[in-house]
Every structure is written in structure tokens, then in C-alpha cells.
Residue, then its C-alpha position, 0 to 999 in steps of 0.5 A: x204173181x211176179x216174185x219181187x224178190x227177183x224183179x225182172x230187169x227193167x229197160x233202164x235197169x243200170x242206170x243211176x239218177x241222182x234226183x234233188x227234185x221235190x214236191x210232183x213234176x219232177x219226183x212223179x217223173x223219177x218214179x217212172x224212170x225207177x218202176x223202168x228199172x233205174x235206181x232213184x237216189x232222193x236226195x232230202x233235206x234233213x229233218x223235214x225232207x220232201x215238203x210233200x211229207x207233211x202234205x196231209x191228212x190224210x198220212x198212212x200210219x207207221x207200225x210204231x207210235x213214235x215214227x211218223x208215217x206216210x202222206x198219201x201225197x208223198x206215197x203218190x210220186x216216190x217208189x223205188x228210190x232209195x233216201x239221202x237225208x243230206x244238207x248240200x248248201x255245206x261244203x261237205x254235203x256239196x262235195x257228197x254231192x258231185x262224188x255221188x254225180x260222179x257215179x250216176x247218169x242223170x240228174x234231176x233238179x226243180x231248183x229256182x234257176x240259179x239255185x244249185x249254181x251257187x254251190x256249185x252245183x250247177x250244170x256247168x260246174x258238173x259237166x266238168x267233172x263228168x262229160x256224159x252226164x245227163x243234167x235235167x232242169x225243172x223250173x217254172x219258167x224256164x232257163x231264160x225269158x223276163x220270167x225265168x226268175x220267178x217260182x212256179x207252182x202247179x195252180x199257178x201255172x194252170x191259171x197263166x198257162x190257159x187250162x183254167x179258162x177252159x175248165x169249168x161250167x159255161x158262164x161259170x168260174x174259172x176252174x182248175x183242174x183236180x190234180x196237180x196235171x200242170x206239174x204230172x205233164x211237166x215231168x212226163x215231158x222232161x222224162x221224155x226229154x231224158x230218154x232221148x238224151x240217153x239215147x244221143x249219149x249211147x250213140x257220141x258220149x256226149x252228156x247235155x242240159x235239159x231245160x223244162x218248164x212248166x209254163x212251157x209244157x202246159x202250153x204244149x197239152x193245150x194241144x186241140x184247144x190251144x190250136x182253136x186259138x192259133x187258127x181262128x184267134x179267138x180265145x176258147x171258152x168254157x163248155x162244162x163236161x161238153x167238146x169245143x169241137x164234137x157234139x154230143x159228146x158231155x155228160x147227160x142226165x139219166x133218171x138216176x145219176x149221170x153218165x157220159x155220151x161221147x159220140x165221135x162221128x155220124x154213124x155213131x150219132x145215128x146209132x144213139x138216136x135209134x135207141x133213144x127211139x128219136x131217128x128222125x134227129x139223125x136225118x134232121x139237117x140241122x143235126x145230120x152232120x158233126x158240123x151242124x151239130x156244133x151250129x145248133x149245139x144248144x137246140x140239141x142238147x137241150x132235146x137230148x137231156x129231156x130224152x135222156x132223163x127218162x132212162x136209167x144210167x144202166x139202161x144207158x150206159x148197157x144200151x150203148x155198149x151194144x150200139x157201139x156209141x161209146x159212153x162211161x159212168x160217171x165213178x168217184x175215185x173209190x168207184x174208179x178203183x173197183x172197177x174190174x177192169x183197175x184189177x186186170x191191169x195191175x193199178x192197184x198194187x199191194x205193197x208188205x212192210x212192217x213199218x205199215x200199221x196193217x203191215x201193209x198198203x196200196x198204191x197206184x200201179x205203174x199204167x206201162x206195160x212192156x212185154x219183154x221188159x216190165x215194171x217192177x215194184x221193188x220199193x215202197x216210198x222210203x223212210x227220211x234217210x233210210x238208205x243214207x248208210x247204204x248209198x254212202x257206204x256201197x258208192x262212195x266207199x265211207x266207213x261207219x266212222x266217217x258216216x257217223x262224223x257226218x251224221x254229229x256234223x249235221x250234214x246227214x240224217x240215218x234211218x233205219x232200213x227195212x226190206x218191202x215186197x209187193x204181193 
């Protein structure tokens, strides 16, 4: 069991991200970059916060009855950081703002285009004040074109940027897909980016702008599909749970529920027709091989689904295991996190606090593994303001006064601290 009151150093331990990123792409990409080490100020706004704080039900409740507790949402995308409850469209927050920049590494907005320039806050006011800095921008559409003015949000961008087109059942309605994976992917791709800005800083010094869009990144994870369209100029379609370029390869019936058939190859498909006991399907020519397969993709599947409905999914699912034809249950998420193998790999990683009614909760674990320099899980998701004392005293030097002066200003909001550990 690793002992986080000592959390081995991650790979980015030392460095300092100011984040004023909400919502999912960009806190989902600051989590990454914490559980690698880096220490993660969540600069929030005062009295409400990340907007995903009251996206619930369902909340996690707080030990006490009069604090408000956690959105599930919010828990999803904000360990290891600590919280700045402040309000930078002042000038005293806006002058916090570039002192606490001078002392970080990376900053991460997802801002309208425009939005933090106006005060003052803009890559261009905050390069002068510190050259290296490394400046990550989030929007929906990008620092330039006809559309950069405009707001972005996850479905919305699942629906112009063309996964919606593809996802769903054949004949169907478009359909998006069950999580936010437009915003998640968007943040992957800007982590991405900052790494290798970190890596160009190690080698000239030199600080950049990094522009990322979630238009843009949800054109790149078309990937195969979008490819379909560049090399045949034909707009994909829908195939359900079925492949645009591999059959079999979908969900099929069994006598007691589903599972998936994913046959990658014509050994693999051979493989399958012997135990379905049909081996003659495998020499047919009109599905001997992957190509002819995709020609008569109706015929066959059609075939396949009357075999497969007369066996149990375990007879499946265990049968193909040992013909080496890879296959799947088709689990819910509570199915998903009990499988032995979530255990194994540390997904579900339990987290002590006494601010927790239970005093303590779950969350999704950390899918990196690094040999020599692992995760840690050193924070539960913050409290609204619950490091404000702390980051302005151990960085900016500011007295309880001072703090105080600010908190009767408004211009911050204090929380309590309390220490968190991970079993």
C-alpha cells in the first residue's frame, strides 16, 4: 500500500500550474498534470466556484449539515489541487493574479477568446512579465477563423464536429456520445501540447502560447473514420455498435443478454465459425475474407445472430477466450467497476476525509502507470476556498491582515483546510 503521507515525486513534481480553467476539457487535463506531480492552483470564483459544483444530483454529502458537499461531477475532473476562491475581473484580484503567474509554469484558461485580455490577463500582458511562462488556451473554436467568437460546448461540438453522424443505430437518430469525450479528448490533446512546451522550455528558455480547440480536436479523433471521408469523399453513416471497416465486429445476441464479437482478422473469423460449429462460413467465398465480408455484411450478420441467440453469453464469451477471438460482456458501469481486473489496476482508489459523511469516498483512479515515477493521489477535490489562506501566505508572502482586508473587500473567499489520504 503506497503511503501518501509521503507521495513518491512525480515526473512533474516542481512544477506550478495556475489553472482558471472550468467545467471538463481543461480541469479533466489539470488533473493529469497534478496526479503527475505538479501542484494545481484552481482559481474559482467566489460563491459559486467551478459551475460544475452544482452539476448534480447526484452530491456527495459533507460530514456536516450545514457545508454543502461534492457533485460527483466536480469530483470527477479536480484531485490534487488546491482552491483559490478569488474574483479577478477587479483590480486587486487581477494584480493576485499576475504576482501568483509570476511564480508558476503553466497557465490554463478556457476563456471565450478575448475574455481574460480585457483585464489584463491575456498571453500578451503576461509574457512581459514573465518570458518562460508557458500560456495554454482553451476555447471552442480556436484563436482565429469566422467562428473563434463563439462559445463552445461539449454536445454542441459532438454535433458540428461529426461524431454524432456516426453514433447510433443504422436509420436511427444522430446520437451523442455518453460523456463528455469532445471536452476529455480536447484536454488530452492540450496536455499534450504542454508537455512538449515544457520540454522546448528545458532546452531555449523560451515560454509560448498554446491555442487548442475543441472543434479542432474533435476533427483529429475522427481518426479512421474521418479518413473514410478524406479518401472516398463519402460522408460514413451509422453502424450501431457495428465497424465501418471490420465484420464481424458488434454486439450480438446471446440467449441471455449480449456480448460484444470483435474479430480482427480471418484466422480469428475461422476461429469463431468452429465454435459456433458453422466452418463451412469461413470457406465461403463470400465471407472467407475481411473484404467480403464488409460486401455482404447484411447476409452475414443476419446468419450470425440467429447462431448466436441460441447460446448463453458465458458460453460465449468463455469459448471465445479460449479460441483466442477477442470478445467482451457488454457491463454497466457498476458491472465495470467490479470487475476484478479495475481492482488490479488501481482504478478505484478510496480517498479518507473527515468532511465526507462516511468519512470517506471513491474515485476513478489515475489509467498512467510509470515505473519509476508514479501517480499519487495526494488530494481529494477541494473545498471552495479551501487553500486561499495557504497559497496567498506560502507564495505571495501576505499577512492574516492583509488576507482578511481582501476577504471584507470581496475579492476572496477562505475555507477551511482539512488534510485527506488515500488508502
Amino acid at each position: 500500500m503506497m503511503d501518501q503521507k509521503k507521495p513518491p515525486p512525480g515526473p512533474l513534481a516542481g512544477l506550478r500550474v495556475l489553472d482558471m480553467s472550468r467545467i471538463l476539457a481543461g480541469p479533466s487535463m489539470t488533473q493529469i498534470l497534478g496526479d503527475l506531480g505538479a501542484d494545481i492552483l484552481k482559481i474559482e470564483r467566489p460563491g459559486t466556484g467551478d459551475d460544475t459544483r452544482q452539476w448534480g444530483p447526484p452530491f456527495l454529502g459533507s460530514a456536516k449539515a450545514d457545508e454543502p458537499g461534492w457533485s460527483s461531477y466536480f469530483l470527477s475532473a479536480n484531485r490534487n489541487k488546491r482552491s483559490l476562491a478569488l474574483d479577478f475581473t477587479c483590480a486587486k484580484g487581477q494584480r493576485i493574479i499576475r504576482e501568483l503567474a509570476g511564480h508558476c509554469d503553466i497557465f490554463v484558461e478556457n476563456f471565450k477568446v478575448g475574455g481574460l485580455a480585457k483585464y489584463g490577463l491575456g498571453y500578451d500582458d503576461l509574457i512581459e512579465e514573465r518570458g518562460d511562462l508557458i500560456y495554454c488556451s482553451i476555447t471552442g473554436f480556436g484563436q482565429s477563423g469566422p467562428m473563434a467568437h463563439r462559445a463552445g460546448y461539449d454536445a454542441m461540438i459532438q454535433g458540428m464536429g461529426g461524431i454524432m453522424s456516426i453514433t447510433g443505430e443504422t436509420g436511427g437518430d444522430p446520437m451523442k456520445v455518453g460523456v463528455g469525450i469532445a471536452d476529455l479528448m480536447c484536454g488530452m490533446y492540450a496536455g499534450t501540447a504542454i508537455l512538449a512546451a515544457l520540454h522546448h522550455r528545458e532546452k531555449t528558455g523560451e515560454g509560448q502560447h498554446i491555442d487548442v480547440a475543441l472543434f479542432d480536436a474533435q476533427l483529429a479523433w475522427l481518426i479512421n473514420a474521418g479518413m473514410n471521408y478524406l479518401v472516398t469523399n463519402e460522408a460514413p453513416r451509422r453502424y450501431g455498435t457495428a465497424h465501418p471497416n471490420i465484420v464481424p465486429y458488434q454486439v450480438f445476441p446471446a440467449s441471455d443478454g449480449f456480448f460484444m464479437l470483435a474479430v480482427g482478422n480471418d484466422a480469428q473469423f475461422k476461429r469463431f465459425c468452429e465454435l459456433a460449429g458453422t466452418p463451412e462460413l469461413a470457406d465461403d467465398p463470400r465471407f472467407a475474407t475481411n473484404p467480403a465480408r464488409l460486401e455482404n455484411r447484411e447476409i452475414l450478420v443476419d446468419r450470425l445472430r440467429g447462431l448466436t441467440a441460441r447460446k448463453s453469453r458465458d458460453f460465449w464469451l468463455a469459448g471465445l477466450e479460449r479460441a483466442n477471438v477477442p470478445s467482451g460482456p457488454i457491463n454497466d458501469i457498476a458491472q465495470a467497476f467490479d470487475e476484478p481486473q479495475t481492482e488490479a489496476r488501481g482504478m478505484r482508489v478510496r480517498f479518507e476525509d473527515e468532511r465526507i459523511a462516511g468519512g470517506g469516498a471513491d474515485l476513478i483512479g489515475s489509467p498512467l502507470k510509470l515505473s519509476a515515477t508514479p501517480v499519487s493521489y495526494r488530494r481529494f477535490p477541494p473545498a471552495l476556498g479551501e487553500h486561499t489562506r495557504e497559497i496567498l501566505q506560502g507564495l505571495l508572502g501576505m499577512t492574516s491582515q492583509e488576507i482578511d482586508a481582501l476577504v471584507g473587500d470581496g475579492v476572496i473567499e477562505t475555507g477551511a483546510q482539512t488534510e485527506s489520504s488515500h488508502v
